[in-house]
Backbone as a chain_set.jsonl record, in Angstrom:
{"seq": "XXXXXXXXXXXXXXXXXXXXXXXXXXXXXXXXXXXXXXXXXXXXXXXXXXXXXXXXXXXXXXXXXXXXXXXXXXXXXXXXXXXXXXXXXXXXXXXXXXXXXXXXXXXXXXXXXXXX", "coords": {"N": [[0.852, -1.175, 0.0], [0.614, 2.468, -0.597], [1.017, 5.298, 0.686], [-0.158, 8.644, 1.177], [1.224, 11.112, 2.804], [0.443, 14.381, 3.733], [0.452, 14.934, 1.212], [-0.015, 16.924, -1.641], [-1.766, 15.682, -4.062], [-2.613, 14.278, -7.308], [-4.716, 13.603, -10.159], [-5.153, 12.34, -13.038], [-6.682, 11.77, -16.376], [-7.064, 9.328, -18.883], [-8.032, 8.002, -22.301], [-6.753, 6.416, -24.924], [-6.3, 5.23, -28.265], [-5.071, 2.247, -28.733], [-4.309, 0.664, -31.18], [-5.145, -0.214, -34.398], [-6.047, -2.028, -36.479], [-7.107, -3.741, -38.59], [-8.352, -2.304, -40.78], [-5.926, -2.003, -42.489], [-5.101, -4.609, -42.592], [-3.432, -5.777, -40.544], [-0.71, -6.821, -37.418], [-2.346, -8.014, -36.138], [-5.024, -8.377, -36.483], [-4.996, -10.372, -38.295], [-3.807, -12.221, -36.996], [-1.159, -13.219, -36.647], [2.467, -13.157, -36.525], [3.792, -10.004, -34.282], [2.275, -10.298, -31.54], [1.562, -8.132, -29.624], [0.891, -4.522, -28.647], [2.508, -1.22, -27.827], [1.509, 2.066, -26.397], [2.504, 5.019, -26.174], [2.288, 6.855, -23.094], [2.344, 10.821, -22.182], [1.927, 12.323, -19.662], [0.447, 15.589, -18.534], [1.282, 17.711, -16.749], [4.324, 16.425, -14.571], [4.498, 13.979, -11.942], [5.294, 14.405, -8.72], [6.379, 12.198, -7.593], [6.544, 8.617, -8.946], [3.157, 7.386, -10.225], [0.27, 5.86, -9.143], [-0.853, 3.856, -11.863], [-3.853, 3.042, -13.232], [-5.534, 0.926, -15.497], [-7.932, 0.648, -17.884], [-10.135, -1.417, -20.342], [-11.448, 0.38, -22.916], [-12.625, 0.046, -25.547], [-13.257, -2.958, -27.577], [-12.549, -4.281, -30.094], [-13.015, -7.32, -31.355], [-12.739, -10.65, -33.611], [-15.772, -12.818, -33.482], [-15.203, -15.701, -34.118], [-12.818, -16.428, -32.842], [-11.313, -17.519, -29.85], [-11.631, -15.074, -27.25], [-9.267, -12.821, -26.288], [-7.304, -11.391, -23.796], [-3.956, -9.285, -22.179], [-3.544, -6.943, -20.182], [-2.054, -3.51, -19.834], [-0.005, -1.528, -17.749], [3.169, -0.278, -18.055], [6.145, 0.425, -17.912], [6.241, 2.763, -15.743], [6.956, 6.451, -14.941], [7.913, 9.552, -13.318], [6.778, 11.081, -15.4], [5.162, 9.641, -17.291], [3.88, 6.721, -19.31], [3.498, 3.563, -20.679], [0.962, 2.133, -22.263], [0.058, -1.244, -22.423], [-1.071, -3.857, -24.933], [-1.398, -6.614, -25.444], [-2.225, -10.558, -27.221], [-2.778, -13.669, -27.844], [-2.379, -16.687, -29.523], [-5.171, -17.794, -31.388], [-6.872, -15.783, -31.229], [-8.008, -12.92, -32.491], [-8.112, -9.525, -33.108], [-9.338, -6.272, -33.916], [-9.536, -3.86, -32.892], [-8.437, -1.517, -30.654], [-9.131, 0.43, -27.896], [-7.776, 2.063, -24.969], [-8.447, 2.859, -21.434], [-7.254, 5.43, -18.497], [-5.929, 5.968, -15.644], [-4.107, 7.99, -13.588], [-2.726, 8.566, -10.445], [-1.115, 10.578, -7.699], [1.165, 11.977, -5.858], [1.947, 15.342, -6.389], [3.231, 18.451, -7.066], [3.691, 21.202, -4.701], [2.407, 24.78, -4.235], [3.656, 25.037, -1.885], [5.615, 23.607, -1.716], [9.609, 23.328, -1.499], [12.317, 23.63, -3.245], [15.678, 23.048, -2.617], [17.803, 22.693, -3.91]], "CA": [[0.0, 0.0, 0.0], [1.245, 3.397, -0.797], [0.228, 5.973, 1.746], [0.654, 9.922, 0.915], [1.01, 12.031, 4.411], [0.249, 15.234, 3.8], [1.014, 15.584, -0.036], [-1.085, 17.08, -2.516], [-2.262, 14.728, -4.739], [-2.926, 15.238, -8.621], [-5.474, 12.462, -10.517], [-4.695, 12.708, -14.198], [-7.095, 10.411, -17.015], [-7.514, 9.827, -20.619], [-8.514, 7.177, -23.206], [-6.062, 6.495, -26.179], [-6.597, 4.214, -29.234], [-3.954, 1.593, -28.813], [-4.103, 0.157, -32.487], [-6.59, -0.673, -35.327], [-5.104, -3.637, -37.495], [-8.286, -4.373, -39.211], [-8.214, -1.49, -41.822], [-4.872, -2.544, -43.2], [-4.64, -6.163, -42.258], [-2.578, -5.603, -39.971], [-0.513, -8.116, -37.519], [-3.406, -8.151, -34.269], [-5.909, -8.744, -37.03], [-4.851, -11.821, -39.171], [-3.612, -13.259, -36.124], [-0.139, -13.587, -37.115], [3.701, -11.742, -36.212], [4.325, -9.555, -33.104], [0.965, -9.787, -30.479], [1.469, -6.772, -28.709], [0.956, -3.604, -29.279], [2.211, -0.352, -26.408], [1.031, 3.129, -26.965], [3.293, 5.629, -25.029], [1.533, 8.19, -22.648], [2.916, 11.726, -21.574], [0.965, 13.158, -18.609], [0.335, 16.763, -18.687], [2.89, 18.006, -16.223], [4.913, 15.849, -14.642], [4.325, 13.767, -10.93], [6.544, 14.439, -7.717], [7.079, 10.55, -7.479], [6.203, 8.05, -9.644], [2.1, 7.729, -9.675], [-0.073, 4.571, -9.469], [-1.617, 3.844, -12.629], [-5.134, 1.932, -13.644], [-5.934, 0.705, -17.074], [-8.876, -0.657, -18.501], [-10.739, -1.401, -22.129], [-12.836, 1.386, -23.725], [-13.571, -0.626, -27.163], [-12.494, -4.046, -27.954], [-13.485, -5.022, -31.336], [-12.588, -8.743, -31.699], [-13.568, -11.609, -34.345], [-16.187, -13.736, -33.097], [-15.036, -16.73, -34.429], [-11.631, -17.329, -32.219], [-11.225, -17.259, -28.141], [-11.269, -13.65, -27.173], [-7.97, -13.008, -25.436], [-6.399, -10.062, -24.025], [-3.807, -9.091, -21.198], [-3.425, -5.54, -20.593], [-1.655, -3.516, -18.5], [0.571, -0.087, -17.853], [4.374, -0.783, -17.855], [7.73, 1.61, -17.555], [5.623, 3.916, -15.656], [7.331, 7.382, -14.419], [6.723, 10.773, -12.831], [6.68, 11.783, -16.913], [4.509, 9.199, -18.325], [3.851, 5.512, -18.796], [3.455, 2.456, -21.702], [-0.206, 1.63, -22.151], [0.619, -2.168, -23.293], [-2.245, -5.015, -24.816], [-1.765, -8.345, -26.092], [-2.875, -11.127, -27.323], [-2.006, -14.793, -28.564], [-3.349, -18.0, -30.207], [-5.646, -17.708, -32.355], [-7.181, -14.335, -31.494], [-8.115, -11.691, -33.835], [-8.05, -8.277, -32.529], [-9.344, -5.294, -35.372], [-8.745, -2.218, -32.753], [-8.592, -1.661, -29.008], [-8.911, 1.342, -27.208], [-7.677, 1.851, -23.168], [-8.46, 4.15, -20.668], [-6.578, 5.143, -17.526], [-6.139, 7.171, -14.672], [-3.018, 7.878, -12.886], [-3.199, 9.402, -9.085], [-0.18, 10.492, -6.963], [1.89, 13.318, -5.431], [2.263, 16.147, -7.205], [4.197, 19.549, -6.308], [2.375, 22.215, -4.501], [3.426, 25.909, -4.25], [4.509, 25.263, -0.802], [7.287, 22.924, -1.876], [10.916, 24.398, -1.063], [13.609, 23.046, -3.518], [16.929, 23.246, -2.058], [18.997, 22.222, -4.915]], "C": [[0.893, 1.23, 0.0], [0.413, 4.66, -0.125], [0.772, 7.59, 1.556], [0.241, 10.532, 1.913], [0.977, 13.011, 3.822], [0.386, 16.175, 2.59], [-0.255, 16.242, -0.721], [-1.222, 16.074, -3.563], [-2.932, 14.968, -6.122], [-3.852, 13.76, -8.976], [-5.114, 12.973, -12.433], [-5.602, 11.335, -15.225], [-7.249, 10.198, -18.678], [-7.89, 8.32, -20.589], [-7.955, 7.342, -24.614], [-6.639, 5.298, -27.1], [-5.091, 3.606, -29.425], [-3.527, 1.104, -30.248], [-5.827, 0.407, -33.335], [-5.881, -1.214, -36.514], [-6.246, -3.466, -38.691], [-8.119, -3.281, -40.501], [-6.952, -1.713, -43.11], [-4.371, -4.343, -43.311], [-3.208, -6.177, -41.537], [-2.112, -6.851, -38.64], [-1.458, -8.772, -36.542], [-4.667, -8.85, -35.163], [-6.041, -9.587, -37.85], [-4.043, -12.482, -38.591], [-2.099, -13.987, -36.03], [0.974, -12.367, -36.42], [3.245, -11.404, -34.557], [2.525, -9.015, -32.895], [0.958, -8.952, -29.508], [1.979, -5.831, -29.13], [1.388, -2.099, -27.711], [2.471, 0.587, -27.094], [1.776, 4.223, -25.428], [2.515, 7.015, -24.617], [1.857, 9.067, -21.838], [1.932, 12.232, -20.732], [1.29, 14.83, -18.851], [1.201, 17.684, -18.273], [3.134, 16.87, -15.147], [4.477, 15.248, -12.436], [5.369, 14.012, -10.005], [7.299, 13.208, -7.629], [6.55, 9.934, -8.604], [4.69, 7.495, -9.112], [1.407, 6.172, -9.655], [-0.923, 4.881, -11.005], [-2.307, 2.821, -12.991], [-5.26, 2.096, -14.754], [-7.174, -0.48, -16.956], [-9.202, -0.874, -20.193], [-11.892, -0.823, -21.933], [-13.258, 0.741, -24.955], [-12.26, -1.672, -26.868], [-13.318, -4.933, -28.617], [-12.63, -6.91, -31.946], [-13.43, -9.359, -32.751], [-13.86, -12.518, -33.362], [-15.961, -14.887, -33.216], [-13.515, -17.558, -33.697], [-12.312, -17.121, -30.664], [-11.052, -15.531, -28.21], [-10.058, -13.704, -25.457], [-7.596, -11.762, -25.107], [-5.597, -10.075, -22.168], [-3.324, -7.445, -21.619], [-2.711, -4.677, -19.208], [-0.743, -1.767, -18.435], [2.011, -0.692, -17.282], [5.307, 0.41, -17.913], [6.735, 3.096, -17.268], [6.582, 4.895, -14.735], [6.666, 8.141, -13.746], [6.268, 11.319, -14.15], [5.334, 11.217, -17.876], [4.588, 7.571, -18.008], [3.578, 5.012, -20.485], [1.804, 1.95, -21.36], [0.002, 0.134, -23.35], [-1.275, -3.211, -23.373], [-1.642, -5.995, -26.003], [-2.614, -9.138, -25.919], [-2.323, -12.54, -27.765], [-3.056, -15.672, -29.166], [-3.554, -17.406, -31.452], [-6.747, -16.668, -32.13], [-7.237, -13.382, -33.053], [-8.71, -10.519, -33.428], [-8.422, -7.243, -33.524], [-8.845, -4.427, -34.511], [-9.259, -2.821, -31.049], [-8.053, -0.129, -28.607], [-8.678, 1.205, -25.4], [-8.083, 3.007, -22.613], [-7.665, 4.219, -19.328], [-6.207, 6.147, -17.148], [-4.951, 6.937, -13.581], [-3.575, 9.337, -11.655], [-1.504, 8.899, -8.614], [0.14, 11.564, -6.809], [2.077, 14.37, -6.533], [2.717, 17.565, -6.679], [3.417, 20.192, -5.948], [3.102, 23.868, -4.651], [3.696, 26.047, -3.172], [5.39, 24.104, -0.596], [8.316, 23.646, -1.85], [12.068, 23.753, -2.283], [15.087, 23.814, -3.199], [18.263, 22.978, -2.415], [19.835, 23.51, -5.331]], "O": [[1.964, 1.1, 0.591], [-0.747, 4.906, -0.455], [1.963, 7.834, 1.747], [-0.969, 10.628, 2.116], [1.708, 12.803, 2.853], [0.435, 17.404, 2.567], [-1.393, 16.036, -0.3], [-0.083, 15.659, -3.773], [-3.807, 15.833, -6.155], [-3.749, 12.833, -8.173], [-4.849, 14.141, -12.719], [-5.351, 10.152, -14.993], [-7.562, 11.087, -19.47], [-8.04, 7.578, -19.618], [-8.433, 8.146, -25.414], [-7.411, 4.478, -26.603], [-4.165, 4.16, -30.018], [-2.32, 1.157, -30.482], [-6.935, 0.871, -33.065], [-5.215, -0.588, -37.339], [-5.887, -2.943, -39.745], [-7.514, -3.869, -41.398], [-7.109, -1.596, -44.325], [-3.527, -4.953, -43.967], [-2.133, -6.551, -42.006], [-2.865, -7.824, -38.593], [-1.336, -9.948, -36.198], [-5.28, -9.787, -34.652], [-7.17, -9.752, -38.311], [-3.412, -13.34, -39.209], [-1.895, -15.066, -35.475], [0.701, -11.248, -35.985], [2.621, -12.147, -33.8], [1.82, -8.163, -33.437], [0.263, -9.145, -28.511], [3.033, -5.772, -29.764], [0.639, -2.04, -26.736], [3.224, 0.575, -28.067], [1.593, 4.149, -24.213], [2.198, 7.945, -25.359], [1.847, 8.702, -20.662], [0.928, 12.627, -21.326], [2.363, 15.191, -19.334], [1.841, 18.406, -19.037], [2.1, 16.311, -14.781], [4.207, 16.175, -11.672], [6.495, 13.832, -10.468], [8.526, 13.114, -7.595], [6.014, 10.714, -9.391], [4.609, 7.149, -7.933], [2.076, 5.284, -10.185], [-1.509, 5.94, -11.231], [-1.763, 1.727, -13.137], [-5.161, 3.217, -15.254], [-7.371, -1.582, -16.443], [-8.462, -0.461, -21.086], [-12.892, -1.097, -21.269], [-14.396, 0.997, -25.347], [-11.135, -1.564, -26.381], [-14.171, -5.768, -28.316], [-11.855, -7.225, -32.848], [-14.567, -8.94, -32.971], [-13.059, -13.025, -32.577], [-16.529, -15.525, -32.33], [-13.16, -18.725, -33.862], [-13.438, -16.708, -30.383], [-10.447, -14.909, -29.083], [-10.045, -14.222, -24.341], [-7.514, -10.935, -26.015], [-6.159, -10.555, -21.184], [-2.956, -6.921, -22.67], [-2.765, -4.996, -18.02], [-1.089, -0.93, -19.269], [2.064, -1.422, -16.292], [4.729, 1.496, -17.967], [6.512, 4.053, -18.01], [7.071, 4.331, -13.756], [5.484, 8.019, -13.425], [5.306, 12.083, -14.072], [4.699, 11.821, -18.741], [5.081, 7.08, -16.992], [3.469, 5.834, -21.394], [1.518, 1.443, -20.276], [0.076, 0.21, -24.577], [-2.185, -3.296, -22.548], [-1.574, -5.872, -27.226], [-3.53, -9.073, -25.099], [-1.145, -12.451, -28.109], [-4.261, -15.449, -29.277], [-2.82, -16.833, -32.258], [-7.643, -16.72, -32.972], [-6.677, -13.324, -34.148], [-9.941, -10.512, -33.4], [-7.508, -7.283, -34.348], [-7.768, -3.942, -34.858], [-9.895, -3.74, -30.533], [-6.962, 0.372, -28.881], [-9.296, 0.405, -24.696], [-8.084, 4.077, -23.223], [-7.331, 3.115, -18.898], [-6.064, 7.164, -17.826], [-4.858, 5.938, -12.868], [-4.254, 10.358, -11.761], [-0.861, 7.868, -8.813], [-0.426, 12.414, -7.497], [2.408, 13.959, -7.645], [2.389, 17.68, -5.498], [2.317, 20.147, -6.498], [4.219, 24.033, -5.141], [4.097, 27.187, -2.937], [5.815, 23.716, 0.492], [8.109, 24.81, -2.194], [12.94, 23.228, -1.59], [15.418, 24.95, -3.536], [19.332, 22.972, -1.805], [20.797, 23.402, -6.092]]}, "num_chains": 1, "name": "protein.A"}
């Protein structure tokens, strides 16, 4: 658990479009080549520490005809920004996938002192 004493606290959220294969035949959508796709996301200004971040799925247009598969997740996350990552394997067929996600954590106030 990550516990902030007395910080200010910033919440920061969006919803990017990770891919869309399906228009080009691309490799999520004929099921073939490299199953993961990560969509890199700059936060607005920047966190005091590094922040927690939640991801989920806003659209996820799959073919009905395989297993629907997905792991998803937020990886090399900073105070700057983070990797909104989704795969898939088998025999999946992915056309597009959008994420959403909401990062919360410290953020500077104007009664911070730097002493550098």
């Amino acid at each position: 658990m990550r516990k902030f004493s007395g910080a200010t606290l910033g919440i920061e959220q969006g919803d990017e479009e990770v891919f869309s294969d399906f228009e080009d035949g691309g490799e999520m959508w004929t099921g073939s080549g490299t199953r993961e796709r990560r969509k890199a996301v700059v936060f607005a200004e920047p966190f005091k520490s590094r922040p927690v971040v939640q991801v989920g799925v806003s659209l996820w247009d799959m073919d009905q005809s395989a297993n629907l598969r997905a792991d998803i997740g937020a990886d090399k996350v900073t105070e700057w920004g983070f990797e909104l990552v989704f795969r898939t394997w088998a025999d999946s067929r992915v056309a597009r996938a959008r994420m959403n996600w909401m990062a919360i954590g410290e953020v500077k106030s104007e009664d911070d002192w730097d002493l550098r």
